[in-house]
DRENFIRO-383242 format. One record per residue: residue number from 0; residue in three letters; chain; x, y, z of N, C-alpha, C, O, CB in turn. Coordinates in steps of 0.05 Angstrom, whole numbers. Glycine has a CB too. Example, Ala and Ser with C-alpha at 12.3 -4.5 7.8 and 13.67 -1.06 7.14 Angstrom:
  lumtor  nuti  miro     n.X     n.Y     n.Z    ca.X    ca.Y    ca.Z     c.X     c.Y     c.Z     o.X     o.Y     o.Z    cb.X    cb.Y    cb.Z
       0   ALA     A     264    -114     156     246     -90     156     264     -66     156     285     -66     169     226     -89     181
       1   SER     A     257     -45     142     273     -21     143     258       1     157     268      23     161     282     -12     114
END
This chain:
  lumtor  nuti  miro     n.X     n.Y     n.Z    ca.X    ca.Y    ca.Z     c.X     c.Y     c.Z     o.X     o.Y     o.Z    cb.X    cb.Y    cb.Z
       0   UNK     A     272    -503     -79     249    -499     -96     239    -471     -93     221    -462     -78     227    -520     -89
       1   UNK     A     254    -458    -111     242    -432    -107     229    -415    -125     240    -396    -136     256    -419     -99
       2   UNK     A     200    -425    -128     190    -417    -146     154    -409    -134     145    -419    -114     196    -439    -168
       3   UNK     A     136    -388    -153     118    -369    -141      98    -386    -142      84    -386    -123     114    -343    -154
       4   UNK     A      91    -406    -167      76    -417    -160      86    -452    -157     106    -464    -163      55    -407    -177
       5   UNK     A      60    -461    -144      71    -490    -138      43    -511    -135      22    -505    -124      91    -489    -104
       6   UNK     A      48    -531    -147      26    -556    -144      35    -574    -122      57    -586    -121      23    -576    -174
       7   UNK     A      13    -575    -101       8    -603     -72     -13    -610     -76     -33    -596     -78       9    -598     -37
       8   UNK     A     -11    -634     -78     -33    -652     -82     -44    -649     -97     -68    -650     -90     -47    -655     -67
       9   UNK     A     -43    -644    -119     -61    -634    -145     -75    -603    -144     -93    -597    -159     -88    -655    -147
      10   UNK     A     -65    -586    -127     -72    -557    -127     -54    -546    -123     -37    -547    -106     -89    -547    -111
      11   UNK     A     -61    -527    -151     -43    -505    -156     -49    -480    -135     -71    -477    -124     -47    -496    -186
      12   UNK     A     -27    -466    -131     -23    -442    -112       3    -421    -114      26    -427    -122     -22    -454     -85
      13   UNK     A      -5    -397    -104      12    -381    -113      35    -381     -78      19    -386     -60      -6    -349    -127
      14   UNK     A      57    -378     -70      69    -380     -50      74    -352     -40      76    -332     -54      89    -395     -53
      15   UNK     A      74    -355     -15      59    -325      -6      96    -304      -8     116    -319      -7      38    -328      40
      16   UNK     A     100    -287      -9     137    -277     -11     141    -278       9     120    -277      23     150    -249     -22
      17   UNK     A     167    -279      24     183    -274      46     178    -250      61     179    -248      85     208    -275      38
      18   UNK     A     173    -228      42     172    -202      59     145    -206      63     143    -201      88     180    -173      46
      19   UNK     A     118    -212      54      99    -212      66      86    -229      89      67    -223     103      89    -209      52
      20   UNK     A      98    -246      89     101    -274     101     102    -257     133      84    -255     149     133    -297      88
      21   UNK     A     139    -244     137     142    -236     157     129    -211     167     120    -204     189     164    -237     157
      22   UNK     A     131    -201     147     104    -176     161      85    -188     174      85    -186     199      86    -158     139
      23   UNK     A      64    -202     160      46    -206     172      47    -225     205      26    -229     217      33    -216     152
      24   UNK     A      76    -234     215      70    -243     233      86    -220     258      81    -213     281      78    -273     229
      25   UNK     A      99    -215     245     107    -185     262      88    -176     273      83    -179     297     117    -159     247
      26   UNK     A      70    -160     249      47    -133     256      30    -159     271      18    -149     290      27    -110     222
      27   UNK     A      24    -186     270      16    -190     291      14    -196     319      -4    -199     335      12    -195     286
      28   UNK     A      45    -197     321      62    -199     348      53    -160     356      34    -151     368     108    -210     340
      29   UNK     A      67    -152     348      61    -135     358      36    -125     361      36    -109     379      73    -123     351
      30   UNK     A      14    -129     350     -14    -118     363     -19    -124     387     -24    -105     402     -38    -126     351
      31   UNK     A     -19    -153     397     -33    -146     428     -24    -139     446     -37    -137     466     -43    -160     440
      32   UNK     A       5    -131     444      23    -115     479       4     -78     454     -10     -63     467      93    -119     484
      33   UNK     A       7     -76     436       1     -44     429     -25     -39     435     -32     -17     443       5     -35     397
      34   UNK     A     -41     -59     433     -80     -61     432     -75     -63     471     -75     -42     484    -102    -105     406
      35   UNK     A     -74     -81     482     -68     -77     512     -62     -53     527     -74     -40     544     -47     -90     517
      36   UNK     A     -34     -49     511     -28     -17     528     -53       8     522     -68      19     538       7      -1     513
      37   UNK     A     -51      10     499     -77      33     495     -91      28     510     -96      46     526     -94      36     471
      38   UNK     A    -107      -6     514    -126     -12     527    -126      -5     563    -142       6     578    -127     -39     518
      39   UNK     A    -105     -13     566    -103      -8     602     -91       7     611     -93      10     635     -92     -25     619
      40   UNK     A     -69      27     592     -65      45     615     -71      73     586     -65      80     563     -25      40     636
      41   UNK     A     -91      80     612    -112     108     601     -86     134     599     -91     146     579    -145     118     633
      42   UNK     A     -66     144     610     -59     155     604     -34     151     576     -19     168     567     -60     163     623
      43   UNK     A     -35     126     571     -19     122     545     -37     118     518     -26     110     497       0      96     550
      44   UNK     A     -64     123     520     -82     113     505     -85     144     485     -94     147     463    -108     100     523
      45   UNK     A     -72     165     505     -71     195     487     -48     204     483     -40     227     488     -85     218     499
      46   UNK     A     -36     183     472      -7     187     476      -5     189     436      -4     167     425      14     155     499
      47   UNK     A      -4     213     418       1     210     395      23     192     380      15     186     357       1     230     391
      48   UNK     A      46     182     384      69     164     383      53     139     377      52     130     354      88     163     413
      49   UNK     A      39     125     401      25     103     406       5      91     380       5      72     364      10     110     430
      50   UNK     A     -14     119     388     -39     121     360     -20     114     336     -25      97     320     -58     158     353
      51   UNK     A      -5     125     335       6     127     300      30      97     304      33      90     281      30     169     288
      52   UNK     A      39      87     314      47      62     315      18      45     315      14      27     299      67      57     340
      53   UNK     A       3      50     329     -20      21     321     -36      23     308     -55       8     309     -35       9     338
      54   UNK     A     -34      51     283     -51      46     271     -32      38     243     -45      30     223     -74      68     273
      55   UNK     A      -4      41     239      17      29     221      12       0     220      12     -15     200      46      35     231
      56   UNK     A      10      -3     244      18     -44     252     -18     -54     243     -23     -75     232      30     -55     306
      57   UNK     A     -41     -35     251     -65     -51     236     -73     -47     203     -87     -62     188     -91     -43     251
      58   UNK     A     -58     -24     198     -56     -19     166     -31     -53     160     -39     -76     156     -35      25     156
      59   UNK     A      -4     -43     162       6     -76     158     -11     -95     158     -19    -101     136      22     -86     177
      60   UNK     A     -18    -106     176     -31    -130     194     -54    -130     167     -50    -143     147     -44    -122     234
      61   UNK     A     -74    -116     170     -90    -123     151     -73    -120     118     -72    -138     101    -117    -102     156
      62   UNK     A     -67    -105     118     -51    -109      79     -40    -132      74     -40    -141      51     -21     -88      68
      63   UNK     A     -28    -145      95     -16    -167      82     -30    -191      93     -19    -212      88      12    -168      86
      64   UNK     A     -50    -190     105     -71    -205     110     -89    -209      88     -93    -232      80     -83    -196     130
      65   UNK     A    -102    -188      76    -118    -180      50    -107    -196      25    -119    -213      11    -115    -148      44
      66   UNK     A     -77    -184      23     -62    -194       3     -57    -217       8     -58    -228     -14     -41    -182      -3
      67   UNK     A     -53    -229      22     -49    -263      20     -77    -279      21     -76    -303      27     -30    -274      47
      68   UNK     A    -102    -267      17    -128    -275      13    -134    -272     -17    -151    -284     -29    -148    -258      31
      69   UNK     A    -117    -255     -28    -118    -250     -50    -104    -274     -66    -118    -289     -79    -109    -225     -53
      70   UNK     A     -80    -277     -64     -60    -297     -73     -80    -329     -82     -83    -343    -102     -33    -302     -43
      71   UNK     A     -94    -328     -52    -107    -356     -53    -135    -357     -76    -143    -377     -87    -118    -363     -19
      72   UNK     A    -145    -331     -77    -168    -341     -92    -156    -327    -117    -136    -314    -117    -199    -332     -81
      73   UNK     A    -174    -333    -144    -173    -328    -169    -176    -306    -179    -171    -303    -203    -186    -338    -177
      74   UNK     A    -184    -284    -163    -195    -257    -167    -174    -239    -154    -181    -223    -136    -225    -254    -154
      75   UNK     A    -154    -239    -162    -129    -225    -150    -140    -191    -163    -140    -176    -143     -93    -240    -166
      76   UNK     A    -145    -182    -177    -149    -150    -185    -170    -140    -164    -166    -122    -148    -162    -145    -221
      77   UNK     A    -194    -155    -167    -221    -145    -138    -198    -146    -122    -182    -127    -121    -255    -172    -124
      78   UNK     A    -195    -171    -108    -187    -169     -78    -160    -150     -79    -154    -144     -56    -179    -202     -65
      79   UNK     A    -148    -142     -93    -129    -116     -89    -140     -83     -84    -138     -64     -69    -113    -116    -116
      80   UNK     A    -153     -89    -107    -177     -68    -111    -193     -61     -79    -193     -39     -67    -202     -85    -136
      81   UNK     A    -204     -83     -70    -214     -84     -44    -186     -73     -16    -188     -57       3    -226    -121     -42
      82   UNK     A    -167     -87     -25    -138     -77      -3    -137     -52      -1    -142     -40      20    -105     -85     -13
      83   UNK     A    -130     -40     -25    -129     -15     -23    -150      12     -12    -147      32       3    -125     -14     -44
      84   UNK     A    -172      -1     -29    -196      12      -5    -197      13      19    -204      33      32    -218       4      -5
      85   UNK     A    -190     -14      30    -194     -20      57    -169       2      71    -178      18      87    -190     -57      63
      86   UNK     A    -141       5      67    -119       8      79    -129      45      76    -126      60      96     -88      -8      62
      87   UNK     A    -138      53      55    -147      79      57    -169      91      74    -169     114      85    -154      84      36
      88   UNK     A    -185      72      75    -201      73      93    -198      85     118    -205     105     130    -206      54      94
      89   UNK     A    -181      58     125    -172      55     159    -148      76     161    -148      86     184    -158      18     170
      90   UNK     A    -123      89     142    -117     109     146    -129     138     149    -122     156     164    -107     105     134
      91   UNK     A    -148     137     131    -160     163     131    -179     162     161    -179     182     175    -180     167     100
      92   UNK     A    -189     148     165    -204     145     197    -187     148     221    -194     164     237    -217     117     201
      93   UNK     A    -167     133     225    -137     134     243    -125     162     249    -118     171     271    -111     118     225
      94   UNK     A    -125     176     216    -111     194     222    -127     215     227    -116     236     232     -93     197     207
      95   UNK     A    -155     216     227    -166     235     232    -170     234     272    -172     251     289    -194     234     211
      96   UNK     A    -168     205     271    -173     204     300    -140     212     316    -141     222     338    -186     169     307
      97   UNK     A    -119     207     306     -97     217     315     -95     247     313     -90     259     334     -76     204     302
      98   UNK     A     -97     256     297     -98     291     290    -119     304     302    -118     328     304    -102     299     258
      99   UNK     A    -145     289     314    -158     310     340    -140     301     359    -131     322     369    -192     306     353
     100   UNK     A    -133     286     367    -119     287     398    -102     317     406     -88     328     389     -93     259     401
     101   UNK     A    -107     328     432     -92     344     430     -68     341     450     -49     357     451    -106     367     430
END
C-alpha cells in the first residue's frame, strides 16, 4: 500500500516519506551523545567541527519535525512558511555563534 495519502478509522492523513521519517530519527539519535559531549567535556564544547555538526543535526531534527507537523494539520503553506523561518533562524544564530569561536 503505497500510497501518500491514507484513511484509518475514518481519518484521512497524509503518510509521512521514508526519507523524512528516517531523518528525523537519526538527527534524534544523534543529539544526545552531541548535546552531552558539548555539555561535559568543556574543552570539546570549542571545538568548531562539533558546533557545526550540532547545529546540522538541530536544523534536521527540527525541519523534519516541523514538516511532519505540517503534513498532520490542514495548513500545510503557514506551517512551511513557519519551517523555513524557523531553520533560518537557528542557522543564522548557530552560525554566527560558530564563526566567533576562535
Amino acid at each position: 500500500m503505497l500510497a501518500s495519502d491514507r484513511t484509518v478509522f475514518g481519518r484521512a492523513f497524509k503518510v509521512t516519506p521514508l526519507w523524512m521519517w528516517m531523518l528525523q530519527r537519526a538527527s534524534g539519535v544523534l543529539l544526545g551523545p552531541l548535546v552531552a559531549l558539548h555539555v561535559w567535556a568543556p574543552a570539546m564544547a570549542s571545538s568548531r567541527a562539533l558546533n557545526v555538526m550540532l547545529l546540522a543535526v538541530i536544523i534536521a531534527h527540527g525541519y523534519t519535525g516541523l514538516r511532519r507537523v505540517a503534513v498532520r494539520r490542514n495548513k500545510v503553506a503557514l506551517t512551511n512558511t513557519i519551517t523555513w523561518i524557523w531553520c533560518a533562524l537557528v542557522l543564522v544564530f548557530g552560525a554566527v555563534v560558530v564563526l566567533a569561536q576562535s
